[in-house]
Phi, psi and omega in degrees: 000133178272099152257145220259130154238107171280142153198011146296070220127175159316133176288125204237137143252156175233156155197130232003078171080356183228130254237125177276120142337170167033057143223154194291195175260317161321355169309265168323325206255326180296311193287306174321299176296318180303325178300283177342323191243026181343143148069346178269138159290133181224134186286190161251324154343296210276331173274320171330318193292311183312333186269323183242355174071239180319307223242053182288149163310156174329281207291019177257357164289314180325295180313299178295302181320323197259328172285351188277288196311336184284337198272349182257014155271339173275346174290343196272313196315312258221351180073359161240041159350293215307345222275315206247132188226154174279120177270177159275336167277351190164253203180138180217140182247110200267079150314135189273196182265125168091034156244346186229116184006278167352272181316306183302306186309007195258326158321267183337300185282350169270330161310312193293314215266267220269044198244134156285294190311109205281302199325307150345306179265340202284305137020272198290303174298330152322302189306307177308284187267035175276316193284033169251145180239138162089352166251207138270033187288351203271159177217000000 
């Protein structure tokens, strides 16, 4: 099974096209930052700072720790454990090429950009903001 992390739009995990149930929006927000930062070791420092920034509450390594664990249940559900892995710093979501929105669009628009052809890129930039959800980007 291929599984898809959207976040152009709402944070998503998919598998073959349909969108997996059951994370919070504190969840959601954890993952996201892990998405961003594909393939990078991220402490619990650095996503705590990303979630409350300055002024985190008592309870937020607690708070990460419970949120790391919903996401690697809804990933064990979805047959990819392996994506978010414990590191000794911290937490990596080890993504292949073609699982996450972000990446395809970055694609897409470095396709547009070394395209001779304007048609050709104007194409590749359709393709590029068709993967944004929920806005008024789709085409």
């Amino acid at each position: 099974m291929t599984v898809r992390f959207s976040i152009l739009g709402p944070v998503e995990v998919s598998v073959a096209g349909r969108p997996l149930p059951g994370m919070a929006p504190r969840h959601r927000g954890v993952l996201a930052h892990l998405l961003l930062n594909a393939r990078t070791v991220l402490g619990a420092g650095q996503i705590i700072d990303a979630m409350w920034g300055p002024a985190p509450p008592d309870t937020a390594r607690a708070q990460i720790h419970a949120s790391v664990a919903a996401v690697r249940r809804v990933l064990r559900a979805a047959g990819a454990a392996e994506l978010l892995q414990t590191r000794p710093a911290g937490y990596v979501m080890a993504l292949e090429p073609g699982q996450l929105d972000l990446e395809d669009f970055g694609d897409r628009l470095r396709e547009a950009d070394r395209a001779d052809d304007p048609a050709h890129a104007a194409e590749r930039i359709r393709q590029a903001l068709s993967l944004w959800r929920g806005g008024r980007w789709r085409t």
